[in-house]
C-alpha positions as CSV (number, residue, x, y, z in Angstrom):
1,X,0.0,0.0,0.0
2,X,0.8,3.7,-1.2
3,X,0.9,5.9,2.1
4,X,1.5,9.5,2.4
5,X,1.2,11.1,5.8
6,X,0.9,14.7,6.4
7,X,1.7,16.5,9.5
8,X,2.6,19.6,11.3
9,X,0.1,21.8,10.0
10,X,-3.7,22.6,10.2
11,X,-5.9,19.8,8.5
12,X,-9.5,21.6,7.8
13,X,-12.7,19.8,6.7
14,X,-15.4,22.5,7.1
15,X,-17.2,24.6,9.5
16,X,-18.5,21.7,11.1
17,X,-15.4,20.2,11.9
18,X,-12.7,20.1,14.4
19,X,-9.3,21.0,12.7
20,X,-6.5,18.5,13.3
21,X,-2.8,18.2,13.0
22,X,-2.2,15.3,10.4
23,X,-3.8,13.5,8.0
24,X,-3.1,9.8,6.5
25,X,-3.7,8.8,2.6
26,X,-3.7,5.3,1.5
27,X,-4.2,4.3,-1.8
28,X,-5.3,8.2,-3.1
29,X,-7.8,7.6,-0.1
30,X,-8.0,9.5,3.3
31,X,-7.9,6.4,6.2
32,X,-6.9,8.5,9.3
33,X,-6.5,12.0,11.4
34,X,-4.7,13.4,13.8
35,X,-3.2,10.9,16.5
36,X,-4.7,8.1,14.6
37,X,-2.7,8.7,11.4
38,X,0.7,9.4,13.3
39,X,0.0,5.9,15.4
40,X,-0.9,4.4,12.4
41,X,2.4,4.9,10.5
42,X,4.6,4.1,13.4
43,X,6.9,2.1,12.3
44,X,5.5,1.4,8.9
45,X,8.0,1.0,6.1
46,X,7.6,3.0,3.1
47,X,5.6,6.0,4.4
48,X,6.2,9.2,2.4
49,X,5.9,12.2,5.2
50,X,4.7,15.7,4.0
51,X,5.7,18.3,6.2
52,X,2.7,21.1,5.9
53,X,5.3,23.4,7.6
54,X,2.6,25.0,9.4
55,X,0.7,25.3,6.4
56,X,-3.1,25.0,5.3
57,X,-4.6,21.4,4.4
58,X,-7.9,21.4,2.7
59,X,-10.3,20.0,0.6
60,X,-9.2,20.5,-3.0
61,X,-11.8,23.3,-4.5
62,X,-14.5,22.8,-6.8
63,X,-15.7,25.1,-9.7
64,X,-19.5,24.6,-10.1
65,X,-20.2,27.0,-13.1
66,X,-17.1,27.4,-15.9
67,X,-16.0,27.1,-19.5
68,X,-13.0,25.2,-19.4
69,X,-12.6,24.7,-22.8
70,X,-12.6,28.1,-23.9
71,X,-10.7,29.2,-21.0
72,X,-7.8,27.1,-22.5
73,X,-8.4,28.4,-26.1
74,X,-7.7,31.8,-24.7
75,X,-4.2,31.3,-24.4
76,X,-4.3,30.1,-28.5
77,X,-5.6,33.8,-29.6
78,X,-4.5,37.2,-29.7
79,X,-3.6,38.3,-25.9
80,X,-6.4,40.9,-25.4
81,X,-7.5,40.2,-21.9
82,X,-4.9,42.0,-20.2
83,X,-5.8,45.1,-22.6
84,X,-6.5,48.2,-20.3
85,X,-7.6,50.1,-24.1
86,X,-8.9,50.0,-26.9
87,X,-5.9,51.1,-28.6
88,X,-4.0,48.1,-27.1
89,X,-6.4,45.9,-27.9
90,X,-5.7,47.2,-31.7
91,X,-2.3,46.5,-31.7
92,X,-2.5,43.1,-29.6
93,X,-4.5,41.9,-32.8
94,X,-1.8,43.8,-34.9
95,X,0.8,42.3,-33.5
96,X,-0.7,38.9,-33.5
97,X,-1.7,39.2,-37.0
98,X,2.3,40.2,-37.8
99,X,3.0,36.8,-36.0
100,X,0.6,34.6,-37.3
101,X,0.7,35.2,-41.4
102,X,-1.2,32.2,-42.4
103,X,-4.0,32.0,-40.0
104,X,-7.6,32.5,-42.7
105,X,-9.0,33.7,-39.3
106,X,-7.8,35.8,-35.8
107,X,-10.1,34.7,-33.0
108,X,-9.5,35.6,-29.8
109,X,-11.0,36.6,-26.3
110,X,-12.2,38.3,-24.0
111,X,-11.7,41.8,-24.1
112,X,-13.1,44.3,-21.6
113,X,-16.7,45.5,-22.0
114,X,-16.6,48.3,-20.5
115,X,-13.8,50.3,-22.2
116,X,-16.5,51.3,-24.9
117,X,-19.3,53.6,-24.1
118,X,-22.3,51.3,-24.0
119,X,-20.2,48.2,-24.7
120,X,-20.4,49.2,-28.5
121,X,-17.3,48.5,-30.1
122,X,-16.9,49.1,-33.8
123,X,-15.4,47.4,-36.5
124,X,-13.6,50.4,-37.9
125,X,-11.5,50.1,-35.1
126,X,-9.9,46.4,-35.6
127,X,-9.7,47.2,-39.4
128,X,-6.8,49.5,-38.6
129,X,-5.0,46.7,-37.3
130,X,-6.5,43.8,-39.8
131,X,-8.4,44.7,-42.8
132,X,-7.3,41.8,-45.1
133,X,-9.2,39.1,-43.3
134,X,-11.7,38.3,-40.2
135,X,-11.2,38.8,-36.9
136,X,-13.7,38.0,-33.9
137,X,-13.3,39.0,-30.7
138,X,-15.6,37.6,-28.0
139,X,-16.3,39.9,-25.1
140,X,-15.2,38.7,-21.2
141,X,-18.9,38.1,-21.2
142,X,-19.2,35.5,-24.2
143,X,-22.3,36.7,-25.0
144,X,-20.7,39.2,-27.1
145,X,-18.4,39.5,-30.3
146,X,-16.2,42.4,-31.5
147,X,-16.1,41.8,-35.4
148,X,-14.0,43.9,-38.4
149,X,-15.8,44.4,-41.7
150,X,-13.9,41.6,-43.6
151,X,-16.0,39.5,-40.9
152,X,-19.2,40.7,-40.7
153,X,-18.8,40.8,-44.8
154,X,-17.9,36.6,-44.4
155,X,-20.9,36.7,-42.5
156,X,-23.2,38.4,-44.8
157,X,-24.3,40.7,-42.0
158,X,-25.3,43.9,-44.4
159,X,-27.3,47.1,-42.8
160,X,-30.4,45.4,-43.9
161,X,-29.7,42.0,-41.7
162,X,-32.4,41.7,-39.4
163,X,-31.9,41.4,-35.7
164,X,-31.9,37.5,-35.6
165,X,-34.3,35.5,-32.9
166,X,-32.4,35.5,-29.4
167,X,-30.1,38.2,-30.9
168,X,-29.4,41.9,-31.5
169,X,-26.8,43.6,-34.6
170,X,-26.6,47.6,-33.3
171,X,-26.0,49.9,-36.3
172,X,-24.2,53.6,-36.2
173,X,-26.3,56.1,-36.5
174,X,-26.2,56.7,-40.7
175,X,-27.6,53.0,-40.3
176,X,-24.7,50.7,-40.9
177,X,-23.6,48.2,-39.3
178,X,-21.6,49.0,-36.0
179,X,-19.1,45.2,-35.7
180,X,-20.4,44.2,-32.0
181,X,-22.9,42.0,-32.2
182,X,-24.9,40.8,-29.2
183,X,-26.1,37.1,-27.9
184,X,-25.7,33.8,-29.9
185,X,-28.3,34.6,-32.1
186,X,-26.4,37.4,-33.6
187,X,-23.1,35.6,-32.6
188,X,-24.2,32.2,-34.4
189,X,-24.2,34.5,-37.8
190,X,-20.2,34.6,-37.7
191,X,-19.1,31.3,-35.8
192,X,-21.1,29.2,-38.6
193,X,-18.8,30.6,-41.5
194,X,-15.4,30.5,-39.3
195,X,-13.6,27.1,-39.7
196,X,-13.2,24.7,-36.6
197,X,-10.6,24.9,-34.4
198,X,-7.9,21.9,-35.7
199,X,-8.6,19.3,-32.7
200,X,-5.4,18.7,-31.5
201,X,-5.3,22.7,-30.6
202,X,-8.8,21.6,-28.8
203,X,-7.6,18.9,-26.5
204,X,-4.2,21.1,-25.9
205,X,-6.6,24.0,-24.6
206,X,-8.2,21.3,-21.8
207,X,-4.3,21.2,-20.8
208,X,-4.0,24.4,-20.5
209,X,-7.6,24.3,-18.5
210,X,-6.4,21.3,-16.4
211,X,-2.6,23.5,-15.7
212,X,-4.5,26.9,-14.8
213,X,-6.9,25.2,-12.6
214,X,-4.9,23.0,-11.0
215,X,-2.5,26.0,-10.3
216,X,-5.0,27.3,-8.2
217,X,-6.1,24.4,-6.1
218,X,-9.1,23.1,-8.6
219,X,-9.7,19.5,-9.0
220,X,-13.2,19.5,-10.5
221,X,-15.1,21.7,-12.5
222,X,-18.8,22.1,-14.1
223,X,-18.3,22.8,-18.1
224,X,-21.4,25.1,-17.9
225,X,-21.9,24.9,-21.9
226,X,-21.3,21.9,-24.1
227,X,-22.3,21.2,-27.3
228,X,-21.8,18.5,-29.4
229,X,-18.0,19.2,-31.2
230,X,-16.9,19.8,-27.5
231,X,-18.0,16.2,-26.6
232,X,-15.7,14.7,-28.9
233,X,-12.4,17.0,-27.3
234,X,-13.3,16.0,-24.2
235,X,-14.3,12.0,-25.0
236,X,-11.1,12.0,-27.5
237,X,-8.8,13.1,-24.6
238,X,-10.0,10.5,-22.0
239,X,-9.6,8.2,-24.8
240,X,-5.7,9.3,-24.3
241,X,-5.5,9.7,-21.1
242,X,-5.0,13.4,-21.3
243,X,-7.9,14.7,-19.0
244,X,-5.9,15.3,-15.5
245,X,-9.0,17.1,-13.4
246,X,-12.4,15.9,-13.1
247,X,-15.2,17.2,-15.2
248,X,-18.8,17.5,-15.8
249,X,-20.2,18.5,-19.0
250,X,-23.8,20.3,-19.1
251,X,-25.1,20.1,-23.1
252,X,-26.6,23.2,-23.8
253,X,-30.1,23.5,-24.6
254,X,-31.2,25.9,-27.4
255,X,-34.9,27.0,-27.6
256,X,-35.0,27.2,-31.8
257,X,-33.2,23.7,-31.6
258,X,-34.8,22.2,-28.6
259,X,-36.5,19.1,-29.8
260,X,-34.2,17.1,-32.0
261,X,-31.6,17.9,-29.2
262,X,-32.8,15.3,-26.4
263,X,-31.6,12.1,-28.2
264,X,-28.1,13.7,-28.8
265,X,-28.2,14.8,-25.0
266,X,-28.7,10.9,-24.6
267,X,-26.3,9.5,-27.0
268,X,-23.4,12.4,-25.7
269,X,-23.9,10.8,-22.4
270,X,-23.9,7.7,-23.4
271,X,-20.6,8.0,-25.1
272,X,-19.5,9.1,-21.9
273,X,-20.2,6.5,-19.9
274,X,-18.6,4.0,-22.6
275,X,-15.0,5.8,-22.4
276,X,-15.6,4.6,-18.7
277,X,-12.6,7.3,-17.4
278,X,-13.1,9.0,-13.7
279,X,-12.3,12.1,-14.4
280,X,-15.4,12.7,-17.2
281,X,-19.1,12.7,-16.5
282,X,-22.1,14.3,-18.5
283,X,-25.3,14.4,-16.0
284,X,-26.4,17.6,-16.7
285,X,-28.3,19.9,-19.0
286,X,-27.5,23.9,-19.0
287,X,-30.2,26.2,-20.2
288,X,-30.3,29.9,-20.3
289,X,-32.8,31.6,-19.0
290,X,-31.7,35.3,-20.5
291,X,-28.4,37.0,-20.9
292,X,-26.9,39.7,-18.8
293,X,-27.3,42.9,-17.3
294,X,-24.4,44.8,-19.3
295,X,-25.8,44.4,-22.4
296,X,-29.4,44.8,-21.1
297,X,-30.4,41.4,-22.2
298,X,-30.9,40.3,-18.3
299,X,-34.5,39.4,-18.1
300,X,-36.2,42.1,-15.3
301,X,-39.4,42.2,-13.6
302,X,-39.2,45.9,-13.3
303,X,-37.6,47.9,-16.7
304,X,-34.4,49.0,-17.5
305,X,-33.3,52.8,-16.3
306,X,-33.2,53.7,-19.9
307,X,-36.4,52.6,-20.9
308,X,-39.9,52.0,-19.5
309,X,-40.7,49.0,-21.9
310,X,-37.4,47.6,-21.8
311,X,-37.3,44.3,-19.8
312,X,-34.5,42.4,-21.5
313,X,-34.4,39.2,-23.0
314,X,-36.3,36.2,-22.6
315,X,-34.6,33.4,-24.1
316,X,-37.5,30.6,-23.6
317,X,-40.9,32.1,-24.0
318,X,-44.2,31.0,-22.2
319,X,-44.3,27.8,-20.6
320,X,-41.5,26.7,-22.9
321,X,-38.6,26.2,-20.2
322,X,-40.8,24.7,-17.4
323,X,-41.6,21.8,-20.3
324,X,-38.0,21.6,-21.9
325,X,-36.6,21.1,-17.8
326,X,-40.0,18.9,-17.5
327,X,-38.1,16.4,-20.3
328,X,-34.5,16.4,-19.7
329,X,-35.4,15.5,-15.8
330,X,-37.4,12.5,-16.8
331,X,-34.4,11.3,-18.6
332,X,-32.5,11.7,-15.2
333,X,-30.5,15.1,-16.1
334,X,-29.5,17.9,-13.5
335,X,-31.1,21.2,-14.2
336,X,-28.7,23.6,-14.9
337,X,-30.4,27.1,-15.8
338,X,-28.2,30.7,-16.4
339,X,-30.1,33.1,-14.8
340,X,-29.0,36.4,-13.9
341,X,-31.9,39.1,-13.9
342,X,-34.9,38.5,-11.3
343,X,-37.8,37.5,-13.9
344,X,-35.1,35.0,-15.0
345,X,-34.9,33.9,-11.8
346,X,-38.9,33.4,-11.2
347,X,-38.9,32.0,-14.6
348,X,-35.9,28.6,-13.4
349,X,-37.2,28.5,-10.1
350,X,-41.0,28.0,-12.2
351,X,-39.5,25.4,-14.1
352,X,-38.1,23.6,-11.8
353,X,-40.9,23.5,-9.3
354,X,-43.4,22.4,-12.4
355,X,-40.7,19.7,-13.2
356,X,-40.6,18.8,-9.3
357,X,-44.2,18.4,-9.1
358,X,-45.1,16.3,-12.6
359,X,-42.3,13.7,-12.3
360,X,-42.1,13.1,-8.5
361,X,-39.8,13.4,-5.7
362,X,-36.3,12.2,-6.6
363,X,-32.6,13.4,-5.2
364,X,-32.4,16.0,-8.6
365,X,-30.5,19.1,-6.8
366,X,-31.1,21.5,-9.5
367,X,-28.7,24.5,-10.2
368,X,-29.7,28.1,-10.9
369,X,-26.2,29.9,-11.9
370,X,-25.2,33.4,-11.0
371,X,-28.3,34.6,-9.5
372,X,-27.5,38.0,-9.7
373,X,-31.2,39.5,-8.6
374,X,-33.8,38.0,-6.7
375,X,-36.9,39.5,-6.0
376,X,-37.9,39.1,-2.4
377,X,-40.9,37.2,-3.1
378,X,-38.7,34.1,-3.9
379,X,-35.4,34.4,-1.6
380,X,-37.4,31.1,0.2
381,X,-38.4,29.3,-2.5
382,X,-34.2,28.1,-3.1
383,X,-34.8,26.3,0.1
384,X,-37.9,25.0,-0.6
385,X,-37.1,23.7,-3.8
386,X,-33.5,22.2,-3.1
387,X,-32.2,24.3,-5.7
388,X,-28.8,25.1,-5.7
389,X,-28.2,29.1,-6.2
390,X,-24.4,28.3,-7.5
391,X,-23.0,32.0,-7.8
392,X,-20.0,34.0,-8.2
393,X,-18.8,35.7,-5.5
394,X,-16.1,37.6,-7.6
395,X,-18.6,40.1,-8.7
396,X,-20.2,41.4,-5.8
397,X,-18.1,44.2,-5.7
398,X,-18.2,47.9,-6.9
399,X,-15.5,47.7,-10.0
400,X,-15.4,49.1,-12.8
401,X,-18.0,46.8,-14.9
402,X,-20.6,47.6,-11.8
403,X,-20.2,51.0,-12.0
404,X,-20.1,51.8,-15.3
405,X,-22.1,49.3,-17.1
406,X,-24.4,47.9,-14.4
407,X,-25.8,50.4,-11.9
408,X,-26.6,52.8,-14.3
409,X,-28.8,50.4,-16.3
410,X,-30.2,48.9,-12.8
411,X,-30.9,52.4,-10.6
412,X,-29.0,52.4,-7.5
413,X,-31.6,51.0,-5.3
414,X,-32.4,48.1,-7.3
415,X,-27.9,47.5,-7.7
416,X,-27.9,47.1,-3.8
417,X,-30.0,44.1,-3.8
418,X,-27.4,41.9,-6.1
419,X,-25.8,38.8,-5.4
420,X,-27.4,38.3,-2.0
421,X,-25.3,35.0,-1.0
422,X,-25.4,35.7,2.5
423,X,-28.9,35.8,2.5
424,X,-29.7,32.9,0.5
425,X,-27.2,31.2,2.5
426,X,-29.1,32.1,5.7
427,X,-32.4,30.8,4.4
428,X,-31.3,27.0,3.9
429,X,-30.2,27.4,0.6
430,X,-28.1,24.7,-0.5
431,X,-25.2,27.5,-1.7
432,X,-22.2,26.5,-4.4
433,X,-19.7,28.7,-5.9
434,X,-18.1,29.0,-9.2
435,X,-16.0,31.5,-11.2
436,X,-17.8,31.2,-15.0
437,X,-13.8,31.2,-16.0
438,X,-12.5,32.6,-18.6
439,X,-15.4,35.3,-18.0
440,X,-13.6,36.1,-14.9
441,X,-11.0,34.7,-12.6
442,X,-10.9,30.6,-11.8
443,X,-8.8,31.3,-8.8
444,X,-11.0,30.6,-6.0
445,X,-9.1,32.5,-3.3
446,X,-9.7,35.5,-5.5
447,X,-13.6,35.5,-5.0
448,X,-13.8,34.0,-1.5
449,X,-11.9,37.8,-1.5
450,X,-14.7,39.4,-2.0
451,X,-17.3,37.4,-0.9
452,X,-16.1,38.2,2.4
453,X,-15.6,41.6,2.1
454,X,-17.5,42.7,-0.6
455,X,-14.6,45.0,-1.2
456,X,-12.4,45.7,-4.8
457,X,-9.2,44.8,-4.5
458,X,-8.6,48.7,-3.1
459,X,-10.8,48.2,0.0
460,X,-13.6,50.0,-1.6
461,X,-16.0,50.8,0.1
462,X,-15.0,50.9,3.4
463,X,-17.1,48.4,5.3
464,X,-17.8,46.5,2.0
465,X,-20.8,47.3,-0.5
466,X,-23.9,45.8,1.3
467,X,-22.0,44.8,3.9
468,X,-25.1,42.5,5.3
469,X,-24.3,40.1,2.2
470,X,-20.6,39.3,3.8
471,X,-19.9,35.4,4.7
472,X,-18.0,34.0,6.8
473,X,-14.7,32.7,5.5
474,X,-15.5,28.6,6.5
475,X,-18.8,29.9,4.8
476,X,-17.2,31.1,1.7
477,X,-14.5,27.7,1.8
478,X,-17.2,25.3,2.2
479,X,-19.4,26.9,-0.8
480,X,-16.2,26.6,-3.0
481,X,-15.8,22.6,-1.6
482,X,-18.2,20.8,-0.1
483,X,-20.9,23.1,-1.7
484,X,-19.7,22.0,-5.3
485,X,-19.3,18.4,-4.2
486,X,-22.9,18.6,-3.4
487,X,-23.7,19.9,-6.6
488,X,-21.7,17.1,-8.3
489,X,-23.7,14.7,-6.6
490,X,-20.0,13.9,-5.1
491,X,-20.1,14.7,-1.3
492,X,-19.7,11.2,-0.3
493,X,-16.6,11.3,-2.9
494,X,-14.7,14.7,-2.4
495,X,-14.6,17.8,-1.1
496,X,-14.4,16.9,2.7
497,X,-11.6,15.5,4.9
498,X,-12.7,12.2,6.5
499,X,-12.0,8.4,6.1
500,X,-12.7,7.0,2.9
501,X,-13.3,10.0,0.7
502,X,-10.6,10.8,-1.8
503,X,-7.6,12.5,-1.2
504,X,-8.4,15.8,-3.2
505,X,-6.5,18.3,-1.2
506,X,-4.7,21.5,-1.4
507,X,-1.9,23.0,0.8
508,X,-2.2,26.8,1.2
509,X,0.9,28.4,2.8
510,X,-1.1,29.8,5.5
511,X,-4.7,29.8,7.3
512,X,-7.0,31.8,5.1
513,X,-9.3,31.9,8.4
514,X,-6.9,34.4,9.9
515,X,-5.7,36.2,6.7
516,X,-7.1,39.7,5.9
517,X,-9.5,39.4,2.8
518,X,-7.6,41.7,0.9
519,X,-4.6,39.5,1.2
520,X,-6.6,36.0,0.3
521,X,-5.3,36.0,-3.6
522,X,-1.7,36.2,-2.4
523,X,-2.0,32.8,-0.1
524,X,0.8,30.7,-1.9
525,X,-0.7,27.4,-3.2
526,X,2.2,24.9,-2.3
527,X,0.5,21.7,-3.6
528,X,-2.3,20.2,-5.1
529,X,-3.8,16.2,-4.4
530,X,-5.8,14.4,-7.0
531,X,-6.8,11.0,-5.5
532,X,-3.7,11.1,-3.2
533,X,-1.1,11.9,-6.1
534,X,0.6,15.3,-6.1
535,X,-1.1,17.1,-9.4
536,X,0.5,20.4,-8.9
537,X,3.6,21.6,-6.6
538,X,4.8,25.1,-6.7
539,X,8.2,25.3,-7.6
């Protein structure tokens, strides 16, 4: 037998449980704590000792709501995240396009919404860097693409397009077409002429995925939006071997395509389940419910500042989501529904209740993502329902994109009432965490930053922004652990520290229970455990 004791440091489970001083792993599974595993190793051959060094053991985190696979093809683009401009965002595609002569097509992502007035970014602006072939940018919010004209002219988008179903082309004002297009309806015009991305370059970017999370002390993570060329990447690289974190896949469910999708949706998993591999599953189905508040698409019970009739988007109309979550939960799927504005809200937690109540009581644990307003009227009905609010507490802050983009299309009253975790939390809700990565950061530490503060990285505002929505830190740990695990259906598996789960863990350098919130993102991540075997150690 394989054994790995760890010692001299602080070995923490959750809230719930007493901390301890060592830890034993046999096998890639936990058999013993404290006293026990030092007595247990006594004069054992063969032991390999870890010496925490006074550091941090933990359950390895969990992302429940991410893109994985597009996080990783980030790195393959043009380098625009890191653009503070629009000017160096120009000449980050200029300087990619130098570099990369025989590329038919520059696609890269995600650039910062907010550095245009509106989020309107035109297409005059990339053709000073490349006007002799597309380029597509998506936006940090992929609902969004930045387009030159030799793109939108592949595309066939002319000033007489019309705003496509679940989408929306804005024109300048002599009536032309601007180059931002907005939602996959609009989107869906330019990614059906691009070519596909060669495969190998696919399963590299789940690499890169697997390096950056594991990096950060992530050992599983929720791909939030599948569709059917993603299934084979990620069924090809278990087939090799090549997937080194866990994952679940959610198919994505599109309203124009929604009934010839349910027997791929069975088929994908199926295929799964044949490749047989423990680190892939595919047991849930993602809807969107609308888009997001930036771009006014978020669906809202009450209109938008800047118009009285404007309510956003809603993506499935009528009683068309509570019968498409009615279907794919009869065929034994996890709900899985994007919802950031509060109609959208009312609309999943609909949904789910009608699904609930025609096919009978079963453990289901359904997921509402981001959650980003909730009218009061159904803060209790989370708990009720056993729906998991999974949210991201890396943008309950006042930055930039809140105060630019999102209060002043919300009203200020309206703004205070977002991303109430601590008050979902409070009511029995069964709360998860996630980062949406690449949209924003996959490094847990740097939301459970803000989740308990509700401070930007400055320390504004002093006290934190609705300071009565700050967690607790074993709060904010256990939503980015044992809250994902129960969301993965995986409690009994990972994301605690007790005999017989798996030996998922990562070593912080120090206790982020006593560690200012401001200085969470800098905790050094020494080590990272999958099943017992060191997947990551800093250098």
């Amino acid at each position: 037998m394989a054994m790995t004791l760890f010692r001299n440091g602080t070995v923490w489970s959750d809230a719930q449980t007493p901390t301890t001083e060592a830890l034993l792993v046999t096998d890639g599974v936990i058999t013993a704590l404290g006293a026990d595993a030092i007595a247990r190793t006594a004069g054992q051959p063969g032991v390999v000792e870890v010496d925490l060094g006074g550091g941090f053991l933990m359950p390895s985190f969990g992302d429940g709501h991410a893109h994985p696979l597009l996080g990783g093809l980030e790195f393959v683009g043009p380098a625009v995240r890191p653009c503070s401009s629009i000017d160096e965002i120009v000449e980050a595609v200029r300087r990619y396009a130098k570099d990369n002569p025989d590329e038919e097509w520059i696609v890269g992502a995600s650039y910062d919404g907010s550095l245009a007035e509106g989020g309107l970014f035109d297409a005059r602006w990339l053709d000073e860097a490349v006007d002799d072939r597309p380029v597509v940018l998506r936006a940090w919010d992929y609902h969004t693409v930045w387009c030159n004209t030799v793109a939108l002219e592949r595309a066939g988008i002319t000033a007489e397009t019309p705003d496509p179903v679940l989408g929306e082309i804005p024109h300048r004002e002599d009536g032309s077409v601007l180059g931002t297009l907005r939602e996959w309806g609009a989107v869906d015009l330019v990614t059906a002429v691009m070519p596909p991305r060669d495969e190998e370059v696919r399963i590299a970017a789940l690499g890169t995925a697997a390096d950056y999370y594991l990096q950060r002390g992530v050992t599983w993570v929720q791909d939030a939006w599948v569709e059917p060329p993603d299934v084979d990447t990620y069924v090809e690289a278990a087939r090799r071997d090549a997937l080194r974190i866990r994952f679940n896949l959610a198919f994505y469910a599109d309203p124009r395509h929604f009934d010839i999708q349910l027997e791929g949706f069975l088929a994908s998993r199926q295929r799964v389940e044949i490749v047989d591999s423990p680190f892939l599953t595919a047991n849930t189905v993602k809807f969107f419910a609308d888009g997001v508040v930036e771009n006014e698409t978020g669906a809202l019970i009450q209109p938008y500042c800047s118009g009285l009739h404007q309510h956003g988007m809603t993506v499935w109309e009528g009683d068309s989501l509570a019968q498409a979550c009615r279907r794919v939960d009869e065929l034994g799927f996890q709900i899985h529904i994007h919802a950031i504005g509060d109609a959208a809200v009312r609309q999943a937690l609909d949904a789910i209740e009608y699904a609930v109540a025609t096919n009978g009581p079963r453990d289901r644990r359904p997921v509402i993502a981001h959650v980003q307003l909730v009218d009061d009227a159904d803060l209790a009905r989370f708990a009720a329902l056993n729906v998991i609010p999974n949210m991201q507490p890396l943008w309950a802050q006042m930055d930039a994109l809140m105060t630019v983009l999102t209060v002043p299309r919300l009203g200020p009253e309206r703004a205070d009432k977002q991303y109430r975790m601590r008050t979902l939390d409070d009511s029995g809700a069964p709360l998860a965490f996630g980062s949406d990565w690449p949209v924003s950061s996959g490094a847990p530490l740097d939301g459970i930053a803000i989740g308990v503060s509700r401070q930007t990285a400055d320390g504004v505002p002093a006290g934190g922004w609705t300071p009565e929505e700050i967690l607790a830190v074993e709060r904010a740990l256990g939503a980015y652990t044992g809250g994902v695990a129960k969301q993965a259906f995986a409690e009994q598996v990972w994301g605690r520290i007790a005999p017989g789960a798996s030996a998922d863990l990562v070593w912080l350098d120090r206790d982020p229970r006593s560690t200012p919130p401001r200085d969470l993102p800098g905790i050094g991540i020494r080590a990272t455990y999958l099943q017992g075997a060191p997947a990551f150690t800093a250098r």
